[in-house]
ZAZANU-812478 format. One line per 2 residues: number of its first residue (from 1); their letters; for each residue x, y, z of C-alpha. Coordinates in Angstrom, 1 decimal, always signed. Layout:
NUM	a	X Y Z | ...
END
This chain:
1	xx	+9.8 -5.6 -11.2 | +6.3 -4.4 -12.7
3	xx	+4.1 -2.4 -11.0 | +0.7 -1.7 -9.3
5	xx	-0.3 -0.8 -13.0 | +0.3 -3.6 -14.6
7	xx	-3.4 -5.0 -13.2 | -5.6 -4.1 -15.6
9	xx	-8.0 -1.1 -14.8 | -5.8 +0.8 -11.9
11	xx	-4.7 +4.1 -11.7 | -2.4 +5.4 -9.3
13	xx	-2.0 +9.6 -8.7 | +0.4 +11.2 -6.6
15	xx	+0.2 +15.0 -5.2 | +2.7 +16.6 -2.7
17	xx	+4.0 +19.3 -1.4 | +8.1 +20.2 -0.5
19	xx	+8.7 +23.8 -0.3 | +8.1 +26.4 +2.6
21	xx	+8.3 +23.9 +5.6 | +6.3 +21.3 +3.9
23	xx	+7.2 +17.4 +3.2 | +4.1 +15.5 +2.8
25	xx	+1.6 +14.0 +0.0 | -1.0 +12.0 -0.9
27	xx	-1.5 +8.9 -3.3 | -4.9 +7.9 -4.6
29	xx	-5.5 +4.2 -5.8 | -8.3 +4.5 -8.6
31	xx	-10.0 +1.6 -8.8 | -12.4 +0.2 -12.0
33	xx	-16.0 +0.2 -10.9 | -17.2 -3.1 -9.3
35	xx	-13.6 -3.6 -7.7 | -14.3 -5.6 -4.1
37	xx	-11.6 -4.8 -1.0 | -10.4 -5.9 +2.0
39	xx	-8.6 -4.8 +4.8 | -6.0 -5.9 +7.8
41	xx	-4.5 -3.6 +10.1 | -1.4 -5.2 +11.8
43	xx	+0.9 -2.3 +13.4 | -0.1 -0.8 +17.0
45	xx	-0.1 +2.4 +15.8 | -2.8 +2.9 +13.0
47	xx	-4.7 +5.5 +11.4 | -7.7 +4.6 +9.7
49	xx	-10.6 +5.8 +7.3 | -13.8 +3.4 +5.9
51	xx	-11.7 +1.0 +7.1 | -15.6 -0.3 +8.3
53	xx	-16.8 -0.4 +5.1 | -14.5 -3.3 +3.8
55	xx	-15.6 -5.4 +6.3 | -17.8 -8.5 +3.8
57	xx	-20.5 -8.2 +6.2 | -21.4 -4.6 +5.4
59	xx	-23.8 -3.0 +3.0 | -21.6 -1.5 +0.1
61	xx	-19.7 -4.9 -1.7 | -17.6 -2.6 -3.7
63	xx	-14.8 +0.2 -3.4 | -14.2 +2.8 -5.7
65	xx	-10.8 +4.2 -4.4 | -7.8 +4.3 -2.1
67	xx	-6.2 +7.3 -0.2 | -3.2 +7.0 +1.1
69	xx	-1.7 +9.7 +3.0 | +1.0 +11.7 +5.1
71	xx	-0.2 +13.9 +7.6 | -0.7 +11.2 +10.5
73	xx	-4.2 +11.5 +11.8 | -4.9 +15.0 +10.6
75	xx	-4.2 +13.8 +7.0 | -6.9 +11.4 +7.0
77	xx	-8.9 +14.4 +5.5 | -7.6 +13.8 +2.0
79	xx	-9.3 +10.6 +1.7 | -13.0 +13.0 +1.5
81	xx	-10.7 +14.9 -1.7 | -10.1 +11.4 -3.7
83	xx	-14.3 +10.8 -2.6 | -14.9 +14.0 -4.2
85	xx	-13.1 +13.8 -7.4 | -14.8 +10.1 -7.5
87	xx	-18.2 +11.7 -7.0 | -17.0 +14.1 -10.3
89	xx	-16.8 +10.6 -12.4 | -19.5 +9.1 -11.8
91	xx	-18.4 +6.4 -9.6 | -19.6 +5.4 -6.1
93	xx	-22.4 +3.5 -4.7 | -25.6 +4.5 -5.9
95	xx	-28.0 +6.6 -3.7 | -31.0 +8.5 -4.5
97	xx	-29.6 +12.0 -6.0 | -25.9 +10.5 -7.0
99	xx	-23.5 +8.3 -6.0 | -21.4 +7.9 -2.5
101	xx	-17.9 +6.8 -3.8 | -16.5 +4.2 -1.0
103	xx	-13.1 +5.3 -0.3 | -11.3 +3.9 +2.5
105	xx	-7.6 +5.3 +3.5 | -4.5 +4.9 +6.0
107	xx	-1.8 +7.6 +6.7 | +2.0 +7.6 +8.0
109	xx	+3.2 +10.1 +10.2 | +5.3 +12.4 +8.8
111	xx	+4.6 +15.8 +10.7 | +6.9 +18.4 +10.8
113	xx	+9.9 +16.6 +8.5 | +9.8 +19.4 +6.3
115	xx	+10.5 +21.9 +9.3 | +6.6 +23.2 +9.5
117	xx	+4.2 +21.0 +12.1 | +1.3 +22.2 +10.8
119	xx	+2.1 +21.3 +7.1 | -0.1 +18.3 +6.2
121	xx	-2.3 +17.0 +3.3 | -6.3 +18.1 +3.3
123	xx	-9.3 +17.5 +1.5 | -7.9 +19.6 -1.7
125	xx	-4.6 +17.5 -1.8 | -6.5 +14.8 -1.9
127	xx	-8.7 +16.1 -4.7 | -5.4 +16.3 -6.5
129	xx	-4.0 +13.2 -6.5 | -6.9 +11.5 -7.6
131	xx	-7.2 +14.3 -10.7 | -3.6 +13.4 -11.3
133	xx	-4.7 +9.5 -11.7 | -2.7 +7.4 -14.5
135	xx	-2.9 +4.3 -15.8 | -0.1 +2.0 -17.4
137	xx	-1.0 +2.9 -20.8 | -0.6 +6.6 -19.8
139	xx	+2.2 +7.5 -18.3 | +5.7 +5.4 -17.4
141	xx	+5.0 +3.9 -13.9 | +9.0 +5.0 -12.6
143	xx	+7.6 +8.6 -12.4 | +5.1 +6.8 -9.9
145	xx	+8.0 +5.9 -7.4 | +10.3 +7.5 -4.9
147	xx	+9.7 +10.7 -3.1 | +6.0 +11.5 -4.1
149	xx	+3.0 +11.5 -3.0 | +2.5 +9.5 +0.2
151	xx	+6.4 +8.8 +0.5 | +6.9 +12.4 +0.0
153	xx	+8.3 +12.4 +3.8 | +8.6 +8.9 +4.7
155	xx	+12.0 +8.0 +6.7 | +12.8 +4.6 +7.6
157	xx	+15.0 +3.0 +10.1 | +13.9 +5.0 +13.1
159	xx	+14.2 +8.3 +11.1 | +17.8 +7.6 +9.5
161	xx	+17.4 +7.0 +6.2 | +14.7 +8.4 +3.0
163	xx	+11.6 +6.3 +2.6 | +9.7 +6.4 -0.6
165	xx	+6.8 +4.8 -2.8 | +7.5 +1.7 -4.5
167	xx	+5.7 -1.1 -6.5 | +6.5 -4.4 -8.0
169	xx	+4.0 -7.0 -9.3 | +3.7 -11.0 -10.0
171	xx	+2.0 -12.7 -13.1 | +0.8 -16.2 -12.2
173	xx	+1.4 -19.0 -15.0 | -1.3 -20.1 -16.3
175	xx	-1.4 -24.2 -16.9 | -1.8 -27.2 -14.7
177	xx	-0.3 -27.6 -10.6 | -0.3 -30.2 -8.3
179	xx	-3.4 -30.4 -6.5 | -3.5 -31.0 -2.3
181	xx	-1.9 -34.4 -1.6 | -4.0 -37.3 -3.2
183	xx	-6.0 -34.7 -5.0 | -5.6 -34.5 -8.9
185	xx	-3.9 -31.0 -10.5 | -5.5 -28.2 -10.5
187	xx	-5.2 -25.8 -13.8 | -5.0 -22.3 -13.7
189	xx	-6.4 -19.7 -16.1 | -3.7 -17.5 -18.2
191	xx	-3.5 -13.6 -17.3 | -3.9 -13.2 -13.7
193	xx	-1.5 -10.6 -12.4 | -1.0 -9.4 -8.7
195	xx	+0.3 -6.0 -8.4 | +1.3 -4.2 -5.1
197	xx	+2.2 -0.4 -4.2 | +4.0 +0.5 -0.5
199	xx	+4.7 +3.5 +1.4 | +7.6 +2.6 +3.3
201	xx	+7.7 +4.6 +6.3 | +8.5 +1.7 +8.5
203	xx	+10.6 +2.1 +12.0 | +12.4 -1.3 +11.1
205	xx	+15.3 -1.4 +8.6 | +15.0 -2.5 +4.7
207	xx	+16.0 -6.6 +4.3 | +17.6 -7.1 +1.1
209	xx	+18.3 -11.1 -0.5 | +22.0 -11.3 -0.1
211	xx	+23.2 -8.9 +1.9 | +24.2 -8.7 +5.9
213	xx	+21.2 -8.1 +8.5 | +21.0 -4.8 +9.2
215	xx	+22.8 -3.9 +12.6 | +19.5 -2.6 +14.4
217	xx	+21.7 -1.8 +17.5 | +22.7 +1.4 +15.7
219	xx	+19.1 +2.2 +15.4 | +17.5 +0.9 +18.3
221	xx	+19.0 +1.3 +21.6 | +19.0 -1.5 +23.8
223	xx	+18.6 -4.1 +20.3 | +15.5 -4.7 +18.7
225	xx	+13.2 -5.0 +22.6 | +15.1 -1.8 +23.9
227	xx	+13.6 +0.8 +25.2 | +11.7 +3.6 +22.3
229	xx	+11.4 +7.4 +23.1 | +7.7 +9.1 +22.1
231	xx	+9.3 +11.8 +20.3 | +7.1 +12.2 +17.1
233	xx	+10.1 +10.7 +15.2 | +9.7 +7.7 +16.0
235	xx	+6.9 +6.8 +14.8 | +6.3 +5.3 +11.7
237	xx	+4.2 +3.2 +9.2 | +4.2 +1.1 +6.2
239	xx	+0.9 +1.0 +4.0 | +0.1 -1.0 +0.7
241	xx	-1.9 -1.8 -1.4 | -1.9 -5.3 -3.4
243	xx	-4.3 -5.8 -6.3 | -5.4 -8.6 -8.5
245	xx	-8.0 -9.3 -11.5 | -8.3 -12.3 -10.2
247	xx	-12.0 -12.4 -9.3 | -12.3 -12.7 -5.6
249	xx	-14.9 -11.5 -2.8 | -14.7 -9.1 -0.4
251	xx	-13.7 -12.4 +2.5 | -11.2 -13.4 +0.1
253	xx	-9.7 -10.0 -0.5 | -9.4 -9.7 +3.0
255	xx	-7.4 -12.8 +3.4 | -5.3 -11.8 +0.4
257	xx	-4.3 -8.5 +2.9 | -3.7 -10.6 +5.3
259	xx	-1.3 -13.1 +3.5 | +0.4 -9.9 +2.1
261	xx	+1.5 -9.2 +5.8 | +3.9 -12.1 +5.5
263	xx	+6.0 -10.0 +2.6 | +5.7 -7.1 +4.7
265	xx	+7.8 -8.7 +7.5 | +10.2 -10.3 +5.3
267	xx	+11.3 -6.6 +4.0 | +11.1 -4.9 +7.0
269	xx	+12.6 -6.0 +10.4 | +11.1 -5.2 +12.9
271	xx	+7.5 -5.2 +11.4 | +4.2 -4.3 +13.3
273	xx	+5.6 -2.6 +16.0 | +3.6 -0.6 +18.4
275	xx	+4.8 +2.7 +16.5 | +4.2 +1.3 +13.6
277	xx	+1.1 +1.3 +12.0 | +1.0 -1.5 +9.2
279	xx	-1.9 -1.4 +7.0 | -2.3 -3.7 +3.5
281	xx	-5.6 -3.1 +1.8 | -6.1 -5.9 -0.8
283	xx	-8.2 -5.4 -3.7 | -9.7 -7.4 -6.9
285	xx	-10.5 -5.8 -9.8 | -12.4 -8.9 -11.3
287	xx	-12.2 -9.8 -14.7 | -10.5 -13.3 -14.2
289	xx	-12.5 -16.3 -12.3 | -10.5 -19.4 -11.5
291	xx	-12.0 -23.1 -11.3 | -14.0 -23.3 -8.3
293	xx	-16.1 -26.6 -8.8 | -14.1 -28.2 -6.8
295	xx	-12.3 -28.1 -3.6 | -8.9 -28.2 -4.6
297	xx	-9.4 -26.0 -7.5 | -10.8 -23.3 -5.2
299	xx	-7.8 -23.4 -2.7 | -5.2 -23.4 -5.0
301	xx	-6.1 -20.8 -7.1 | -6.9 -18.9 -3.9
303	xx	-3.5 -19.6 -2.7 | -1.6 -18.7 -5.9
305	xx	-2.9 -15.4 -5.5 | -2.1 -15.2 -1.9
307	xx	+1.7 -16.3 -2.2 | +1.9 -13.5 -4.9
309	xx	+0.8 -11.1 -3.0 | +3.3 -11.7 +0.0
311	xx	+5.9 -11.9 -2.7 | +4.7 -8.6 -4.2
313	xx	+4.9 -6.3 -1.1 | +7.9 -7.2 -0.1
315	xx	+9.7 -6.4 -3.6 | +7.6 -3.6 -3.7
317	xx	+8.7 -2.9 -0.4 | +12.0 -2.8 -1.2
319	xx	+11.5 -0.8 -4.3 | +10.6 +2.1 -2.6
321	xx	+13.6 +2.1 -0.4 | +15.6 +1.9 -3.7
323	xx	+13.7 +4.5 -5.4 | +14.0 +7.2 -2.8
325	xx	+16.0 +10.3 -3.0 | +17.6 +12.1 -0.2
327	xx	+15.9 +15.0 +1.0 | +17.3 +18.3 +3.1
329	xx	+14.9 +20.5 +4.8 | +14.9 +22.6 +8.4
331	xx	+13.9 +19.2 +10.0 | +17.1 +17.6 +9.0
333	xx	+18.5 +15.3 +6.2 | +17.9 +11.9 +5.6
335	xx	+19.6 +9.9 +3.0 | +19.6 +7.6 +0.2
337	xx	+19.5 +3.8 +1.9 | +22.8 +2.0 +0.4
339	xx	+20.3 -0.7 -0.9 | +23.1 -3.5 -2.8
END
């Protein structure tokens, strides 16, 4: 299964809160300094932070850090507590008088699931989860999953069943593959890894190899195009975030996101709804160049990383609907998901 941790250089930090009306958190994505990002935004229902400042025509070529957060809109203020605790370390862009730590973040709606509306993750949270940072030589990454920080009080299948955090990563082979057709192999350098970490907070219903589709009827009146009430539960989101030390620019990081979007839909159906606001940031940490003298070399080792990354979101995916707990509060209860 493997992990978000497993590419060299993250840290991942959860911080939450589940007592007194509150069911929410935040989890902040460390990233090594000199780490490039990208960006795609695919549900109809987004909230968004620096989202800007991945773009590869900007300014700032780097990221320092991910926030990822529950509060829907209003907990886009944690992002400025992981900025913060960056700015502490040393680590951001560097401006006359310090540094200005880019730190880009998406939230899931989760307000009022622990029975208080007005419960929701700020900057201090934020702060938190970033001081609570850990790498894979720190801590055991299962403490990492389930009901914690960002998953805290993520619900899935149109607020049915417990959502969670879950992670999963890919190591590509190192050696010789075919090349395009006509074109000679292509050989790939050893130790690339592609890692991924999801908040699954999704309106759609978990898709597991091997067992029956999931009878969205039950869930969605009318089938999958029926009719959807705006009552704050149901909405939704699933956000992740899928890294590799494969050494890629900012373009190429945002065309990793976007290829990661394909293992997003394969573990969620429906995906990208219009209540749903789908967010994968994709991010290289470096480290590990791959033979670009030539055509061929380029696109396959660009497309090695990008069918890992599909393939890590969805098991990560799918992960954190396995590694999430039920939870009872004044809102209601929602259950465990009986993943096979």
């Amino acid at each position: 299964m493997g992990s978000l941790l497993d590419v060299p250089g993250i840290r991942v930090g959860h911080a939450q809160r589940t007592e007194d009306g509150w069911l929410t958190g935040v989890t902040a994505v460390v990233l090594p300094p000199g780490s490039t990002g990208g960006v795609d935004v695919r549900g109809g229902g987004p909230g968004t932070i620096e989202s800007d400042a991945l773009d590869p025509s900007t300014l700032v070529q780097t990221v320092d850090g991910i926030a990822l957060c529950g509060g829907s809109a209003y907990g886009l203020a944690a992002a400025s507590g992981v900025q913060l605790w960056l700015e502490q370390q040393g680590q951001g862009y560097p401006v006359a008088g310090g540094v200005v730590p880019i730190v880009p973040g998406a939230v899931i709606f989760d307000l009022g699931r622990g029975g208080d509306f007005t419960a929701r993750p700020d900057a201090l949270m934020g702060f938190d989860a970033a001081a609570a940072c850990a790498g894979l030589a720190e801590t055991p990454d299962g403490g990492l999953r389930g009901c914690v920080g960002a998953g805290t009080g993520a619900v899935i299948g149109r607020n049915t069943y417990k959502g969670g955090v879950g992670m999963a990563s890919i190591r590509i082979p190192g050696g010789p593959v075919p090349g395009p057709p006509g074109r000679p192999e292509v050989s790939l350098p050893d130790g690339i890894v592609v890692g991924a970490l999801a908040v699954v907070n999704a309106a759609g219903m978990p898709v597991f190899d091997g067992a029956p589709p999931p009878v969205l009827e039950e869930h969605w009146p009318g089938g999958v195009l029926g009719p959807m009430s705006g009552e704050p539960e149901a909405l939704n989101t699933t956000l992740a975030v899928v890294a590799t030390n494969a050494a890629l620019s900012p373009a190429e990081c945002r065309r990793l996101a976007t290829a990661a979007h394909a293992g997003l839909a394969r573990a969620l159906n429906p995906s990208h709804t219009q209540v749903d606001g789908d967010t994968v940031f994709g991010v290289s940490t470096g480290g590990i160049g791959f033979d670009r003298s030539t055509e061929a070399g380029r696109v396959v080792g660009l497309m090695s990383v990008q069918i890992a990354a599909a393939d890590a979101v969805r098991a990560a995916i799918l992960d954190g609907v396995r590694s999430a707990t039920a939870v009872t509060t004044p809102a209601g209860t929602w259950e465990r998901y009986p993943a096979p």
